[in-house]
N, C-alpha and C positions, 0 to 999 in steps of 0.2 A: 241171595240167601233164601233156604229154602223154610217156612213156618214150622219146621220139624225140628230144624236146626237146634242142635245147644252147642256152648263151647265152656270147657274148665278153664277158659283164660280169658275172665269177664273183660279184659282192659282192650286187648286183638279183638275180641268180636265184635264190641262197642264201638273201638275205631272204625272197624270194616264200615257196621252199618250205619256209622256217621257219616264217612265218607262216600259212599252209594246215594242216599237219601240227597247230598248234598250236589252229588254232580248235574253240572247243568245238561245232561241227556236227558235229563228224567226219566231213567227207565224205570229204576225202583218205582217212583215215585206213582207211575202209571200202573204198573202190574202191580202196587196194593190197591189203587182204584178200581182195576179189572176186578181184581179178588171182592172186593165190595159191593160191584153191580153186582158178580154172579149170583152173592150170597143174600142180596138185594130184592126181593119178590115185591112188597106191599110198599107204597109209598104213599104217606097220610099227607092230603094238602089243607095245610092250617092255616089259620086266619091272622098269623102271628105274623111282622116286618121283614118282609122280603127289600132284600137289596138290588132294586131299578131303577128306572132314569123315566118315571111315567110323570114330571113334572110340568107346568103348565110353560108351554114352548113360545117364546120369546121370538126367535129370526135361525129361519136356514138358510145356509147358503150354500149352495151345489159347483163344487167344481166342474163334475165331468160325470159322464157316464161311465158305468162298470160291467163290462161283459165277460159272465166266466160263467160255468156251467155248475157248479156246486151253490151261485147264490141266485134270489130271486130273481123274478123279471123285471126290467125298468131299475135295477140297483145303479145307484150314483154314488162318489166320493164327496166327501164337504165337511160342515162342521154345523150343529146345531146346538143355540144359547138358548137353558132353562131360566126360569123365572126365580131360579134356588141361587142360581149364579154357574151352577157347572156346565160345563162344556164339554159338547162331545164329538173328536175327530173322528173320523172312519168311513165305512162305507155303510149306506142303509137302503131298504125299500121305500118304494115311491110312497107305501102307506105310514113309513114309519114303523112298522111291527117285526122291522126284522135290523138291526144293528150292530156292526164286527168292526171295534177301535176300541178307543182309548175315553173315557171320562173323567176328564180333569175336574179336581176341585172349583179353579176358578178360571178366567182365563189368564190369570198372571203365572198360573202354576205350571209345573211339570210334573205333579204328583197327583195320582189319580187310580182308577180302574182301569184295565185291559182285558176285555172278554164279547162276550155273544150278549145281546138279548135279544129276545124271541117275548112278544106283545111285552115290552119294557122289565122284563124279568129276567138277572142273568140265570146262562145255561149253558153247562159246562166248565173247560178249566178256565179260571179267570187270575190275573197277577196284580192284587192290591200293593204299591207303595205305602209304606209304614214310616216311620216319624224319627224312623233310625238311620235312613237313607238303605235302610234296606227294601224287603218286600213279603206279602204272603202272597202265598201260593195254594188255591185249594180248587174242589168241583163244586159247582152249585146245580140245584133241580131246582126250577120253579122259584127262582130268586131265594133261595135257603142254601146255604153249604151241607152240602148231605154227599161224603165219603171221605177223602183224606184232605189233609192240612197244612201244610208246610212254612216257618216262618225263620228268615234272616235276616242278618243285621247288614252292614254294609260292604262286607268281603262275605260273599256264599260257601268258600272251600272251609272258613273258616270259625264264621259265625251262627250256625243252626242253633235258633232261638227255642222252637217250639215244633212238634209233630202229633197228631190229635187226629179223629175221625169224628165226622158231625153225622147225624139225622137227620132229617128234616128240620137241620136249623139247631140241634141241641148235639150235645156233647155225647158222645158215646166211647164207652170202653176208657182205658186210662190213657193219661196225654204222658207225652216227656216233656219236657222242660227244660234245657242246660241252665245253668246257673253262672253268672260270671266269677271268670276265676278256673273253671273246669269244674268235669263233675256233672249230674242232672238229678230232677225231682221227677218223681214219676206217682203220678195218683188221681182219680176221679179229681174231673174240671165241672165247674157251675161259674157262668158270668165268665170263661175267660182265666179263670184263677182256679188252682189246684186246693180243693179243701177236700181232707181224707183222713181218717183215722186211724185208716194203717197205710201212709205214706210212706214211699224209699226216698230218702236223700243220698245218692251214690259221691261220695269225696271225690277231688280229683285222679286219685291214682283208678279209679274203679275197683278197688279192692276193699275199702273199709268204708260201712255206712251207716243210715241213724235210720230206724224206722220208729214210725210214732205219728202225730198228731198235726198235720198244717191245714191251717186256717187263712185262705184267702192265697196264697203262695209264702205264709209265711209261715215258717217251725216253731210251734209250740211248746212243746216237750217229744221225747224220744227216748229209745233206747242201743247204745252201742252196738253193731252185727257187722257180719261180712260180707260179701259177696262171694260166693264159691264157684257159679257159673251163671247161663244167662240163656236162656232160651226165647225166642221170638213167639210175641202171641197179638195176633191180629197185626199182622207186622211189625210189630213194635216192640224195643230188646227191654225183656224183665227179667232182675235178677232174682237167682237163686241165692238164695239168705241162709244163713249159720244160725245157729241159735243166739241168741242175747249172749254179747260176751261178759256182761257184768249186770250187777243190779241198780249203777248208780244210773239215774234219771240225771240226763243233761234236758235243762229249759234255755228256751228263748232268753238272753242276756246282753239284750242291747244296752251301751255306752250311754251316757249323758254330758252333758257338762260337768259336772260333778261326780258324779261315780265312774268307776274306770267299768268295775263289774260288781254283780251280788256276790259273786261266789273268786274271790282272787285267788285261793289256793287252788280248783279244782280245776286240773291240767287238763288240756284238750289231748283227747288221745292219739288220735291222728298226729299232731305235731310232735310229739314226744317220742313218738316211735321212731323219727329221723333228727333227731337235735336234740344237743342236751348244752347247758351252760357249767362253764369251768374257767378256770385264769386261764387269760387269752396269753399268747405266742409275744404279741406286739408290748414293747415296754410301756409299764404305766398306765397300762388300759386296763388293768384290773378283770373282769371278767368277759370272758367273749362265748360266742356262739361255734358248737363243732358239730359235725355230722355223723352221728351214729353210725350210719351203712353210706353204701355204696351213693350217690346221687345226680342223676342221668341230667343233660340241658335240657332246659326247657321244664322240671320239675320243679313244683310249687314247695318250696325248704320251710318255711315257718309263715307264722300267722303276726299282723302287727294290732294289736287292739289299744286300745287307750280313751280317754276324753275327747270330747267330739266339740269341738268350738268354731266359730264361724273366723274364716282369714281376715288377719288385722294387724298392720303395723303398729299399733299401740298396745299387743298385748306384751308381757314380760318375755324377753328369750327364753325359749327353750331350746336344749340341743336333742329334743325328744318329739319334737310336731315335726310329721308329715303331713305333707297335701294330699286328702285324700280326693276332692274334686273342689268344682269354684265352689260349694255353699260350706264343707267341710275342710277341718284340720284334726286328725290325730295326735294329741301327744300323752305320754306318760308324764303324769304330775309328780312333783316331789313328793317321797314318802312311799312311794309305789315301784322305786325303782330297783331295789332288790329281789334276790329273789326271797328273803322270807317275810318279803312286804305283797307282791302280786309273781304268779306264776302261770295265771291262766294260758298266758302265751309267751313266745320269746323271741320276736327279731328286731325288740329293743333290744337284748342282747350281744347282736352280731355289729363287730367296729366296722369303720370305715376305711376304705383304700381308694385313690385313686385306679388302681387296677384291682377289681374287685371279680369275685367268682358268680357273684348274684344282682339283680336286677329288681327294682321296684316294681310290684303289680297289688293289683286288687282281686278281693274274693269276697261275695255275697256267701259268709257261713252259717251255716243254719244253725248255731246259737251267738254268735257274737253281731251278725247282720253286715253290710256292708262297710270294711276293713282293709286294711292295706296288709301288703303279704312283701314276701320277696320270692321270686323265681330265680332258679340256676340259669348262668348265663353260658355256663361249661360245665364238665364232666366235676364231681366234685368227689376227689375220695374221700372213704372212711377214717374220721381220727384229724379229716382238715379242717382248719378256721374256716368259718364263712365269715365274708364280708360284703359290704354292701358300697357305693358312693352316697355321702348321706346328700351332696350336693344342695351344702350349704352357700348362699349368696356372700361374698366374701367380705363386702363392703358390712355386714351384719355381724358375720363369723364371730366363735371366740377366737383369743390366741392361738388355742393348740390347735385348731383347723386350719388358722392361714400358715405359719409354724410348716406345718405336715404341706400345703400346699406350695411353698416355695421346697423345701426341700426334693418333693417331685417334682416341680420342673427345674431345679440346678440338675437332680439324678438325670431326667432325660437329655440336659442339652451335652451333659456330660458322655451319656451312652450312645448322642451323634454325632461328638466327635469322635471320641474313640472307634465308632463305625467308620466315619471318613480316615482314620488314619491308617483303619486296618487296610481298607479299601485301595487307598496311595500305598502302602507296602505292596499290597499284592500285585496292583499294576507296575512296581518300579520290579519285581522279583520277575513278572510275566517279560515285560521289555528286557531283561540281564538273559534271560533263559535262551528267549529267540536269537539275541545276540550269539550268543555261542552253540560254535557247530559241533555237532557231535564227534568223537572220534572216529566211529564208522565211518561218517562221512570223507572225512579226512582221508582215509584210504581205499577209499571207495573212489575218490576223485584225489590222485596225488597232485602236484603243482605242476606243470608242464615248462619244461626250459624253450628256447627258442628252437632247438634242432633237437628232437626225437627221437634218432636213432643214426647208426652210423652213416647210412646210406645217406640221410637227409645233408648231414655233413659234408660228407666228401660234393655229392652233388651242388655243394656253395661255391665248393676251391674251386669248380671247375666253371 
């Protein structure tokens, strides 16, 4: 991608340069570093915490000697114990001032630093281990991160957490952010965290977004926008923005135990653009969830918001709490369950199938906070029910759950026999077919008597 670049299809070019960023060649990754030396002249050396290994040293022990013509003289392999407790495998100078490994946390660990130091200061690109079993990735000068940043989670193709450029140690230019669920925050970083007053919150589809006010990495207030296209600046994709599409102000409205939301009637606009609630298909279900447009797999369908209460077998049934993690449960309380009682969101709305079109996930939104969603698990057309497995524990269940659950499996044992019977017809029709010869055949090979011709005959008499 070339920093000139724009594209009118913010969601393809977003992809692309997720997917570059994220491949393990690092080329991207390197050519925005190159682009950062060049534009690099002045480098201030400050008196602020540099990240080294200059700790009072405890026991080395030297494998073996190291001859190669890129490292010092006298370099040896081994491992050296600080007085802090980390340990550092790799190769170093006989003085110490020169070190290429790994420095683990402790020695029980496997999570650690991987890079150069030069007099205990890293230098260069170094791969920090993070707490998510993934990693970052960034250059350091003089023990400071000063050019690019890179951070994932535990699948790389799949998890790009963070991409950012430092200084000598501070934040420079704006950082992305993905957001779980899909989607990125893009705004001036202080301490690690995006605080910005004219921040972009890109939604998942990369087409509709909020700009406004985050504090710490989290959304304050905002206002409705678009994305129209997306141009690269300092390598990094920012979108091109539509005007305000309305004047209503959506704030920060995190869940409690008690409140579902401040504002229950003010619809999330994003959701409402792809679902709407109407009387479901399924008898006696009274209202369900349908899909306005077209909606592709893998696409985030509705948003699930509700009370936020800690997992407990002694609280009262609900057929309305999801798990949203081990400290969290969503559910929608009595009183909230219509829709001219809460409508902020709706995939309390969508019923349950055992063979369902949609899938449980989570989305950190930037005004409800971290929420349970449903994703397409197939193609979902326009004007169809969605449904969900609400994968209820059966020994708990009410009646109409377990009800619905023997019924699906009589219907399946039923649709394998009727497969096994089809199955046996069409092998007894296959074995009748082979049996019989064709008539071509038939006169193609007529039946041959003992004597063929006259000649054959008379040559018996004689």
């Amino acid at each position: 991608m070339d920093e000139t670049d724009t594209c009118p299809e913010p969601s393809q070019f977003i992809k692309k340069w997720i997917k570059q960023i994220s491949n393990p060649d690092k080329q991207l990754l390197k050519s925005l570093q190159s682009d950062f030396d060049d534009l690099d002249t002045n480098i201030n050396i400050t008196n602020k915490s540099s990240y080294g290994c200059e700790e009072e040293i405890i026991k080395v022990t030297v494998h073996g000697k190291v001859d190669e013509e890129d490292l010092p003289d006298n370099s040896v392999s081994g491992s050296i114990l600080f007085h802090n407790g980390t340990v550092f495998s790799g190769i170093f100078s006989e003085d110490l001032s020169y070190k290429c490994g790994k420095l683990f946390e402790n020695f029980r660990s496997d999570k650690g630093t991987k890079g150069t130091w030069i007099h205990g200061l890293l230098d260069g690109f170094a791969k920090t281990d993070n707490e998510y079993g993934g990693c970052e990735e960034a250059f350091y000068r003089n023990g400071l991160k000063h050019g690019v940043a890179v951070e994932f989670g535990p699948i790389r193709s799949k998890n790009l957490m963070k991409c950012c450029f430092y200084q000598n140690g501070e934040p420079a230019g704006k950082c992305f952010k993905a957001m779980i669920g899909g989607g990125f925050m893009l705004g001036k970083m202080y301490d690690d965290k995006i605080s910005d007053n004219k921040a972009v919150i890109v939604l998942p589809d990369y087409k509709d977004a909020m700009i406004g006010i985050v504090v710490e990495d989290d959304f304050v207030r905002g206002r409705e926008t678009e994305v129209v296209g997306v141009k690269l600046k300092d390598g990094i994709p920012v979108p091109m923005l539509s005007d305000v599409k309305s004047n209503i102000v959506h704030k920060r409205d995190v869940s409690n135990q008690k409140s579902i939301s401040k504002w229950p009637f003010l619809k999330d606009p994003w959701e409402h653009k792809r679902v709407e609630a109407r009387i479901s298909h399924f008898e006696g279900a009274g209202e369900g969830l349908f899909a306005k447009r077209k909606i592709d797999v893998d696409e985030l369908v509705a948003l699930y918001n509700g009370t936020r209460t800690a997992p407990s077998l002694e609280e009262d049934w609900s057929d309305y709490r999801v798990h949203l993690n081990s400290e969290l449960d969503i559910d929608i309380p009595e009183g909230m369950r219509e829709l001219d009682q809460y409508s902020a969101t709706l995939s309390h709305k969508a019923n349950h199938s055992f063979e369902p079109n949609c899938r449980w996930s989570r989305i950190d939104h930037p005004r409800f906070g971290l929420i349970c969603s449903i994703t397409a698990s197939r193609k979902i057309e326009k004007g169809e029910e969605v449904t969900v497995n609400y994968r209820l524990p059966l020994h708990l269940a009410p009646k109409w759950y377990i009800d619905c659950y023997n019924e699906y499996q009589e219907n399946k044992i039923k649709a394998k026999k009727l497969l096994n019977a089809i199955n046996v017809i069409e092998n007894i029709l296959d074995e009748i077919i082979h049996d019989i010869k064709p008539e071509e055949d038939v006169q193609n090979h007529p039946k041959h008597s003992q004597y063929d011709s006259k000649e054959n005959v008379e040559d018996k008499i004689r």
